[in-house]
C-alpha positions in Angstrom: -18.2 8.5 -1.4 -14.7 8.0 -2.4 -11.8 5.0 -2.1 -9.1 6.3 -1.5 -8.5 8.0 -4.9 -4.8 9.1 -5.8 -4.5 9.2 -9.6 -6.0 12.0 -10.5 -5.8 13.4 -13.9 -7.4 16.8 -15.1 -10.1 16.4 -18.2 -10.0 18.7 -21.6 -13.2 21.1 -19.4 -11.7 20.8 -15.9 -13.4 17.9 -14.6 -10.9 15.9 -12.4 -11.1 11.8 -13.1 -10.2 10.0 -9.9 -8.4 6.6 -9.9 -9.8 4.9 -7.2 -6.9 2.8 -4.7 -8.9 1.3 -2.2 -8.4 -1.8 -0.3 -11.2 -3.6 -1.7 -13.7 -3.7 1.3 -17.1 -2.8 1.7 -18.1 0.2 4.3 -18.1 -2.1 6.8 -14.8 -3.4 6.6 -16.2 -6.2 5.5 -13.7 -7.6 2.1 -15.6 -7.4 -1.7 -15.6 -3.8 -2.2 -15.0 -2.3 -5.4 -13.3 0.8 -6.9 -14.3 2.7 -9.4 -13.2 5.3 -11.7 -14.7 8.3 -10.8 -15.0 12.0 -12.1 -15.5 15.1 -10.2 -17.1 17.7 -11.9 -16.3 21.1 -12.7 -20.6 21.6 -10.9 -19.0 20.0 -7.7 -20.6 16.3 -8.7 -19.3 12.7 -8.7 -19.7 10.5 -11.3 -19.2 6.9 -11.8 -17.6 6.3 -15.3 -16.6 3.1 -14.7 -16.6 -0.3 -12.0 -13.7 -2.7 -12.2 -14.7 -6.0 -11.7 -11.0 -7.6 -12.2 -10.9 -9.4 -8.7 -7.9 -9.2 -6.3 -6.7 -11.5 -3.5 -5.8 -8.5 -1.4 -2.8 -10.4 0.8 -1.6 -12.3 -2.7 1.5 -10.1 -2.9 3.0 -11.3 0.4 3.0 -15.1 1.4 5.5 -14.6 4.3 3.0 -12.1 6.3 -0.7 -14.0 4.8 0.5 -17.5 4.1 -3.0 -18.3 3.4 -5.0 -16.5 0.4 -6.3 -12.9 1.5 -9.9 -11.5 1.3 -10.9 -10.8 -2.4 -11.6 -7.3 -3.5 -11.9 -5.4 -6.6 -8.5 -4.5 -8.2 -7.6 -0.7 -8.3 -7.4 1.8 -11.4 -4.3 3.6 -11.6 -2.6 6.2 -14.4 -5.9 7.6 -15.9 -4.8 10.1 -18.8 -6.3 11.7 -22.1 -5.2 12.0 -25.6 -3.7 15.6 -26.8 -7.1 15.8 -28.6 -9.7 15.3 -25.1 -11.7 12.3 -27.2 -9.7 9.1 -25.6 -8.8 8.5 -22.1 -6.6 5.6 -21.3 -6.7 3.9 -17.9 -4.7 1.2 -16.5 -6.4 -1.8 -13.9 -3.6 -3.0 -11.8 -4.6 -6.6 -11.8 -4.0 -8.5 -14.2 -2.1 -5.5 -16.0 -5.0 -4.8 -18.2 -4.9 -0.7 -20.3 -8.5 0.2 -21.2 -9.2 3.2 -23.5 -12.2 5.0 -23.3 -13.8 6.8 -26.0 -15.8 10.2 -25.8 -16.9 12.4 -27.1 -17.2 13.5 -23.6 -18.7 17.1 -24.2 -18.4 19.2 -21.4 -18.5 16.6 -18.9 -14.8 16.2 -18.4 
């Protein structure tokens, strides 16, 4: 169910908002997967708040090891945090370096 998720940040009514980190491939190992940011509610329940679509060459970073382009998944969210006040939750996608902000109100959902 999950990409490897490893920002995690806590919402204003416990739910837990998962930044997904994966390596951009399918089930089946096959490249073109996506990540998503996901919540986990406080019922035990995952949720899809949001799908980045930001593409990723996924070997870009080193040319000496993948001289050639790498397969191209979907870029990863990362740093995933709310306001003092619960109603904005800011999220950063790792490629190309875009902050997103998200507005509730969320009512008990987060």
């Amino acid at each position: 169910m999950l990409d490897q998720p490893d920002g995690l940040t806590v919402g204003p009514h416990g739910g837990v908002v998962l930044c997904e980190d994966g390596d951009g491939e399918d089930g089946d190992g096959e490249a073109g997967g996506d990540n998503y940011l996901r919540l986990l509610t406080t019922a035990g329940r995952i949720v899809d708040l949001a799908k980045v679509i930001a593409p990723l060459d996924l070997h870009h970073w080193n040319a000496e090891d993948f001289p050639t382009p790498g397969p191209v998944g979907a870029s990863e969210t990362a740093g995933a945090r709310f306001t003092a006040d619960g109603r904005h939750l800011f999220v950063n996608i790792h490629y190309p370096g875009l902050t997103c902000v998200i507005t509730g109100p969320w009512g008990t959902l987060v």
